[in-house]
C-alpha positions in Angstrom: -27.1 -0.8 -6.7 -24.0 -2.3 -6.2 -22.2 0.9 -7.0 -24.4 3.0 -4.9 -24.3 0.9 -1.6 -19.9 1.2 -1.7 -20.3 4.8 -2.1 -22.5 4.7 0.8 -20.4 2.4 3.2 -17.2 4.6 2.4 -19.0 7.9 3.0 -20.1 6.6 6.3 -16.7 5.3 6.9 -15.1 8.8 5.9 -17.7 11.0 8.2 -16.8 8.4 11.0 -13.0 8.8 10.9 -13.6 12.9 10.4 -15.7 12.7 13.8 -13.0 10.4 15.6 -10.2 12.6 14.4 -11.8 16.0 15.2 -12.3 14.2 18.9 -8.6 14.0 19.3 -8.1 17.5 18.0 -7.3 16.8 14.3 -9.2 17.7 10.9 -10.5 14.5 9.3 -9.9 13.0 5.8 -13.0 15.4 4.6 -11.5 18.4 6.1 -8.3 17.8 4.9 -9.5 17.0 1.2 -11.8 20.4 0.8 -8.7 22.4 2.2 -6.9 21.1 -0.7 -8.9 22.9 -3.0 -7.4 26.3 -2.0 -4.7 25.8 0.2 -1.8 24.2 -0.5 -2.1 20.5 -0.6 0.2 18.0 1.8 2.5 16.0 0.0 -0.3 13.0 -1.5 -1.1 11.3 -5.4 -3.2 13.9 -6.7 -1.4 13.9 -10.0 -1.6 10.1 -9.6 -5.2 9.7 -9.3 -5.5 12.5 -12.1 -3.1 9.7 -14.3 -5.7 7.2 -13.1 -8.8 9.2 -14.1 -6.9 10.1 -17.4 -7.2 6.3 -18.6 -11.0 7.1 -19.7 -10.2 9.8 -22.1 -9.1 10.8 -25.6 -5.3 12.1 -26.0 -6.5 15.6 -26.6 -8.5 15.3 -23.5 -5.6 14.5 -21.7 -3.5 17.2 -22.9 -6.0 19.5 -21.7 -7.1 18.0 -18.5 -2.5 18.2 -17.8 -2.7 21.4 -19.1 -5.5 23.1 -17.3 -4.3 21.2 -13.7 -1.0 22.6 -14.2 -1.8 26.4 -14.9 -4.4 26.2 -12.1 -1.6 25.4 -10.4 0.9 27.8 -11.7 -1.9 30.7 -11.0 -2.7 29.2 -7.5 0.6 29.2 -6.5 1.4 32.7 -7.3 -1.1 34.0 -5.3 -0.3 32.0 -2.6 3.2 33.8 -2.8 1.5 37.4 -3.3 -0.2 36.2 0.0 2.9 34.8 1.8 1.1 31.4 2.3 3.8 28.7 2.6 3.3 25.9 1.2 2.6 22.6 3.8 5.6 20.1 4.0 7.0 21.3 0.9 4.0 20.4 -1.5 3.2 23.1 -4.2 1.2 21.3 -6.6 -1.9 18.8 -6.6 -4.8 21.8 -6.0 -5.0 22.0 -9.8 -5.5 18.4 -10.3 -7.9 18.1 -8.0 -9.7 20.5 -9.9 -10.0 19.1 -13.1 -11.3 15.3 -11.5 -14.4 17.1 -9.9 -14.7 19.5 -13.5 -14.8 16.2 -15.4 -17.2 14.7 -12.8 -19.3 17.5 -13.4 -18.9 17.0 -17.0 -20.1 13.3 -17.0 -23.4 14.5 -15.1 -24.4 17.7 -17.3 -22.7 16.8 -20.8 -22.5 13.0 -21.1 -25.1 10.0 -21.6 -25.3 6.8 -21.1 -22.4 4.3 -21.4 -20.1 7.3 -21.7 -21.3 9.1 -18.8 -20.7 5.5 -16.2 -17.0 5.1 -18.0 -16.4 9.0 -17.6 -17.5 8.7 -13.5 -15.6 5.6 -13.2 -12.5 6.8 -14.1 -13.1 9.7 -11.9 -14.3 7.8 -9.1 -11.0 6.1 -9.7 -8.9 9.0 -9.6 -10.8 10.5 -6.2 -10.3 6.8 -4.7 -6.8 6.9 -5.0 -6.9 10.1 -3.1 -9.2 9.8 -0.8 -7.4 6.6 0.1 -4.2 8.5 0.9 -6.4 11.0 3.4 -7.8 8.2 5.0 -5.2 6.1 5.7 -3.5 9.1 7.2 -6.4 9.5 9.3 -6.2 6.0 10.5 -2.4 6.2 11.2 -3.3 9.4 13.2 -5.8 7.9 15.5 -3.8 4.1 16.0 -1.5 6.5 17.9 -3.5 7.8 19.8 -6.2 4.8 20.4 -3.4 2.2 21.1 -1.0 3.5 24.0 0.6 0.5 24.2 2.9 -1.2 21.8 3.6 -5.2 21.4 7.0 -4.7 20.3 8.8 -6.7 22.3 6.7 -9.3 21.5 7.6 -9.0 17.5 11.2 -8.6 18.5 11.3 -11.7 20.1 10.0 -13.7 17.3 12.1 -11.9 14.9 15.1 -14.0 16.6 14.3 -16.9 14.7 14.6 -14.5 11.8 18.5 -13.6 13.3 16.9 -9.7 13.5 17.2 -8.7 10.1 16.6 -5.1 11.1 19.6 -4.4 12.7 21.5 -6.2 10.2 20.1 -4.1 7.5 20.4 -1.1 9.6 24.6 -1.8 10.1 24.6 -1.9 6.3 22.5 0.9 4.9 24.9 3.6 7.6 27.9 1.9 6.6 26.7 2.9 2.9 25.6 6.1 3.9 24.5 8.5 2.4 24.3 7.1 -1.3 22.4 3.7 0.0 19.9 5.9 2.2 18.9 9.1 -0.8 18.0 5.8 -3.1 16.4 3.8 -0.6 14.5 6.8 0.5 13.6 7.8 -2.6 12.2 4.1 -3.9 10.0 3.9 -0.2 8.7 7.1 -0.7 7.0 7.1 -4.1 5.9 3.8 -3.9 2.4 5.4 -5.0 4.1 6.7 -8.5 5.4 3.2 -9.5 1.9 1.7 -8.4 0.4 4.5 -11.0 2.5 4.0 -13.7 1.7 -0.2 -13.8 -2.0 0.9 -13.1 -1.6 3.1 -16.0 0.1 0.4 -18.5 -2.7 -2.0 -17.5 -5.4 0.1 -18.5 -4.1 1.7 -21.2 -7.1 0.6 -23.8 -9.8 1.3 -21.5 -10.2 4.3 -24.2 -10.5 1.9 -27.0 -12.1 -0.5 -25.0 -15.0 1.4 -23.2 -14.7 -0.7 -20.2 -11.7 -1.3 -17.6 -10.7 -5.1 -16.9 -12.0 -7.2 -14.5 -8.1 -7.0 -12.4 -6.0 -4.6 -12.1 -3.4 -3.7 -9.5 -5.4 -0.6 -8.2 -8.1 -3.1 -6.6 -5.4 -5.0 -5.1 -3.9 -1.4 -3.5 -7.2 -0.3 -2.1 -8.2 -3.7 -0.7 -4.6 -4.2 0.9 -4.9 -0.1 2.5 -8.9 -1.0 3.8 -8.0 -4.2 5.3 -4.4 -4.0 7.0 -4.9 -1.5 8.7 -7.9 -2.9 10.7 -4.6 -5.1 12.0 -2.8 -1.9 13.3 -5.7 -1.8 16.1 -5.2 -5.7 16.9 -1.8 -5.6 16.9 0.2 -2.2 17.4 3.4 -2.2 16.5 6.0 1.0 16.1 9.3 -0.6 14.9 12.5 -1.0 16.4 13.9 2.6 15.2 11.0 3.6 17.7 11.2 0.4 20.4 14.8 0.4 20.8 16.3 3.3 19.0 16.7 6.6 19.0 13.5 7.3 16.1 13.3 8.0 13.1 14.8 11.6 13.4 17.8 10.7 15.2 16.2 11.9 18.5 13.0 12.0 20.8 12.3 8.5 20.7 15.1 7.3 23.1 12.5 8.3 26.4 10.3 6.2 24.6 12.1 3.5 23.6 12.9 -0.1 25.7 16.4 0.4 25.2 19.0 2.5 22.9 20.0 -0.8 20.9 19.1 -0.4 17.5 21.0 -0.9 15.1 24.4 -1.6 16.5 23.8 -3.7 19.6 22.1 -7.0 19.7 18.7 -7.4 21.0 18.7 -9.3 24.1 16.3 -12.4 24.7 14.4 -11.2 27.4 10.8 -12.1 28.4 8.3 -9.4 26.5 5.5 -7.4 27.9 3.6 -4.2 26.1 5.0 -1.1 26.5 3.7 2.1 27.0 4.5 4.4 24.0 3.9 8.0 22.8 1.0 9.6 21.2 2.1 10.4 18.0 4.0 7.4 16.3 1.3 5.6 14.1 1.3 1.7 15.4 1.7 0.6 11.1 4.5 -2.3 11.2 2.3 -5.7 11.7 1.8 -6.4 8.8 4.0 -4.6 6.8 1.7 -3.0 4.4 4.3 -1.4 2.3 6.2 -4.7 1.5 2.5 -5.9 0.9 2.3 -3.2 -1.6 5.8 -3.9 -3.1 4.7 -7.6 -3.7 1.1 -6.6 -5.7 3.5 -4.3 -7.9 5.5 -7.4 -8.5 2.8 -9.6 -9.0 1.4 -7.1 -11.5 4.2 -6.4 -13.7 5.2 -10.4 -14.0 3.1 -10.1 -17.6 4.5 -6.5 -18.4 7.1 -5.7 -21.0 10.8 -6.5 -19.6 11.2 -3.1 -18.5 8.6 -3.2 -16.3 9.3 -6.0 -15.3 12.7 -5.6 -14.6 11.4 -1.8 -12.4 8.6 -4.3 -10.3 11.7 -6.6 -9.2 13.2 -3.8 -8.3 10.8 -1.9 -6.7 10.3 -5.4 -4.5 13.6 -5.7 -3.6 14.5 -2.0 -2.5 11.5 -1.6 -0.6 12.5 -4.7 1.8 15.9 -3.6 1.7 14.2 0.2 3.1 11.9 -1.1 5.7 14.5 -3.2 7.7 17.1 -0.8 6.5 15.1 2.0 8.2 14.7 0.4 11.0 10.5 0.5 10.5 9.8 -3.3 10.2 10.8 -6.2 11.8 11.7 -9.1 9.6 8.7 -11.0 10.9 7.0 -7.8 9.8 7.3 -8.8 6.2 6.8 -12.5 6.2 3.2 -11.6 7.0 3.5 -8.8 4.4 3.9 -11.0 1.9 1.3 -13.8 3.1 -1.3 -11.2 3.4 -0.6 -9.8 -0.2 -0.7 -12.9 -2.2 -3.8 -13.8 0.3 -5.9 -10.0 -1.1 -4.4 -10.4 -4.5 -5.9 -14.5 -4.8 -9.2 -13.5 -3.2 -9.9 -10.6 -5.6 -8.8 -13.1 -8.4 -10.8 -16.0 -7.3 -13.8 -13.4 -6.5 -13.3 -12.3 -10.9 -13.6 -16.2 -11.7 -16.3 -17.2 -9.5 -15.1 -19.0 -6.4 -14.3 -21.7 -7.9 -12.3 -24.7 -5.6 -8.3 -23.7 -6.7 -9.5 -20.5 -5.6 -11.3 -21.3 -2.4 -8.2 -23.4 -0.9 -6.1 -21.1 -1.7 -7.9 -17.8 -0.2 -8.7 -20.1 3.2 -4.5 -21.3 3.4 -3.7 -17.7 3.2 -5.8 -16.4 5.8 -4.8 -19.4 8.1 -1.1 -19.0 7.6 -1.8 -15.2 7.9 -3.7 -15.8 11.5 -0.9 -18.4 12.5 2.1 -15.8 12.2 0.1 -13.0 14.5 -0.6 -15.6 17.1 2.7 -17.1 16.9 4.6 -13.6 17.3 2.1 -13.0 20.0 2.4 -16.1 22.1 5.1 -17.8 21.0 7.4 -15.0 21.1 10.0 -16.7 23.6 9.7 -20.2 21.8 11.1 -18.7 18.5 13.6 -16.8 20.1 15.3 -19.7 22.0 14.5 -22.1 18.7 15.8 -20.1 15.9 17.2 -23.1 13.5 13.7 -24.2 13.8 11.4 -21.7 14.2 13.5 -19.6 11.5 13.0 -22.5 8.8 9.2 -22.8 9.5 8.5 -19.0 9.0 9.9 -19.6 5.7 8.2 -22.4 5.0 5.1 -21.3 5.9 5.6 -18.0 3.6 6.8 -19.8 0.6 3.8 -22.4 1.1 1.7 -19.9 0.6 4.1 -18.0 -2.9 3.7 -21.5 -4.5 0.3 -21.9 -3.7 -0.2 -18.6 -5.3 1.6 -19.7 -8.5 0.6 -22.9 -9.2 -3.2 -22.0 -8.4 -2.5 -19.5 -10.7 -0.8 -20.9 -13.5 -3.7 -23.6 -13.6 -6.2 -20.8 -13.9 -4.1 -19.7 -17.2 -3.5 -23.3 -18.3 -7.5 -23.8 -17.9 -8.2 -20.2 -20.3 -5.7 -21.3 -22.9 -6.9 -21.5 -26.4 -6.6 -24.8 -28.0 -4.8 -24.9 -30.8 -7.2 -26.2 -33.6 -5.8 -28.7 -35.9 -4.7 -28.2 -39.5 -7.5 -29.0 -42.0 -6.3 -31.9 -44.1 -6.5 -32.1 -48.2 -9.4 -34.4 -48.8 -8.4 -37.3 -50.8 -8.4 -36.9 -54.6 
């Protein structure tokens, strides 16, 4: 019942973002997703989500659900050659995958039983999330821009003074670099999906042998972060200062837009904030900053993973907070709430797998106060941090790293609590 009453919710959700986007002039999530099945697909995870759904089967199964999503592929796209259909954004493949997740769906119904038939609809539930995920929060980006005319940037720019405005900091370094530092930064930001598949894909590597998945793995911890920040976009709409007070991400257009030309070479002034009016197409996604809240599940994830994954979720961490502020899409105040809202989801969803128990509890309620602090602080106390920043800079910090070793030693007491005791040696009985 569980089950059905989720697909429920999300397929109200999805035919209520498809009837706000067609409103504005824009196909939907639902429309997007069925043109994918001939056309050709914009750039999304629809290999990842076939990866995903691939964690339920049998190597030979695998080998032929690759093999038949690539040559439906192959075939698909020569005829959309013959045809002299170009492909959108540069995307030639995904159709084919796509494909095989609904063939196997169909195969659970008609040709499996039982406990095979809920595993085999799992993992392809799985696989569809992921995607469907994608489509939606594209959706969602599409109509913050248009729902939202106003931005609070100036407000987040003032706060990020007691932060010493990382951005433009990060921005000096990553063109003085340039191009080498912006192709790898780029490229990290970007496929922050694939590395978010590949540790999904480690951790349930035995569902197979298993016939179950765990109780946690990081793909909960993605979908919960992509359904709940964005609900913040709305509450707070922010578009970055490569939008607020530079020239956009392009290079041009968003200087008529923009408070002022300033970013990244010329320090911000402190000047009282107001909301200002901004175009219609720049999605309002910087507060919180859900891509360093994804960068810190991957982390979090890969902490108990061999060394080299490890090793690539450091990485992955650190290059994605180098892009954002490099880029000039997040203030640094951006990603303190990132990361507080992050370890907030991921405690929650681990508390929720043990029970609620106290640890848990405290833990979950900190986050989420610290979390609600730092929006009204960067709201109303813009002005305050700005003119304060040797102590409005320290507390941000403090606050955030509150909450990172609340995280850790909750969480290392959970394990501590779940270790097997070591049973004692049986002694020789007296002869």
């Amino acid at each position: 019942m569980l089950w059905i009453a989720a697909a429920v919710v999300a397929c109200g959700f999805l035919v209520a973002l498809e009837i706000a986007s067609r409103g504005y002039g824009e196909p939907g999530p639902i429309t997007s997703q069925v043109k994918a099945l001939v056309f050709a697909p914009k750039p999304g995870p629809l290999y990842g989500g076939l990866v995903l759904m691939m964690v339920v089967l049998t190597w030979r199964q695998r080998f032929i659900a690759a093999g038949a999503a690539i040559g439906i592929d192959s075939v698909l796209l020569l005829v959309r050659w013959a045809a002299g259909i170009e492909a959108g954004d540069g995307e030639f493949f995904g159709t084919g995958a796509l494909w095989v997740m609904l063939g196997f769906a169909v195969v659970a119904v008609t040709r499996r039983t039982g406990a095979e038939r809920v595993l085999l609809l799992k993992g392809v539930g799985l696989g569809l999330l992921l995607v469907a995920a994608r489509k939606t929060g594209d959706t969602w980006l599409f109509i913050t821009s248009k729902t939202r005319p106003t931005v609070l940037d100036q407000y987040v720019a003032m706060a990020d003074h007691a932060l010493g405005n990382p951005s433009w900091l990060a921005g000096r370094l990553v063109e003085a670099t340039d191009p080498v530092s912006s192709h790898v930064l780029q490229l990290v930001y970007g496929q922050l999906a694939v590395a978010a598949v590949v540790v999904a894909a480690y951790q349930l590597r035995n569902v197979t042998a298993d016939r179950r998945f765990p109780s946690h793995h990081l793909v909960r911890t993605f979908l919960v972060i992509g359904l709940l920040g964005p609900a913040f976009y709305m509450l707070f709409p922010v578009v970055g200062p490569v939008f607020a007070y530079g020239p956009g991400a392009s290079g041009t257009g968003g200087v008529e837009w923009a408070a002022a030309n300033l970013w990244p070479h010329t320090a911000l002034p402190i000047t009282t904030p107001a909301p200002m009016t901004y175009d219609g197409i720049t999605p309002r996604n910087c507060m919180p900053s859900l891509h360093t809240a994804w960068a810190v599940a991957i982390f979090v994830h890969t902490r108990r993973a061999p060394r080299l994954l490890r090793f690539a979720g450091t990485f992955w961490l650190v290059v994605t907070l180098a892009a954002t502020l490099g880029f000039g899409y997040h203030y640094g105040v951006d990603l303190v709430a990132g990361v507080v809202f992050a370890l907030t989801i991921e405690g929650a969803l681990r508390t929720a797998e043990r029970g609620w128990d106290r640890r848990g509890v405290q833990l979950v309620t900190y986050g989420t106060t610290v979390f609600v602090a730092l929006l009204v602080s960067y709201r109303y106390l813009p002005m305050e941090m700005a003119r304060h920043p040797e102590l409005s800079g320290p507390l941000l910090i403090l606050a955030m790293t509150s909450v990172i070793y609340g995280y850790v030693r909750t969480t290392r007491r959970w394990e501590s609590a779940v270790a097997p005791v070591r049973q004692p040696e049986p002694q020789p009985e007296p002869v």
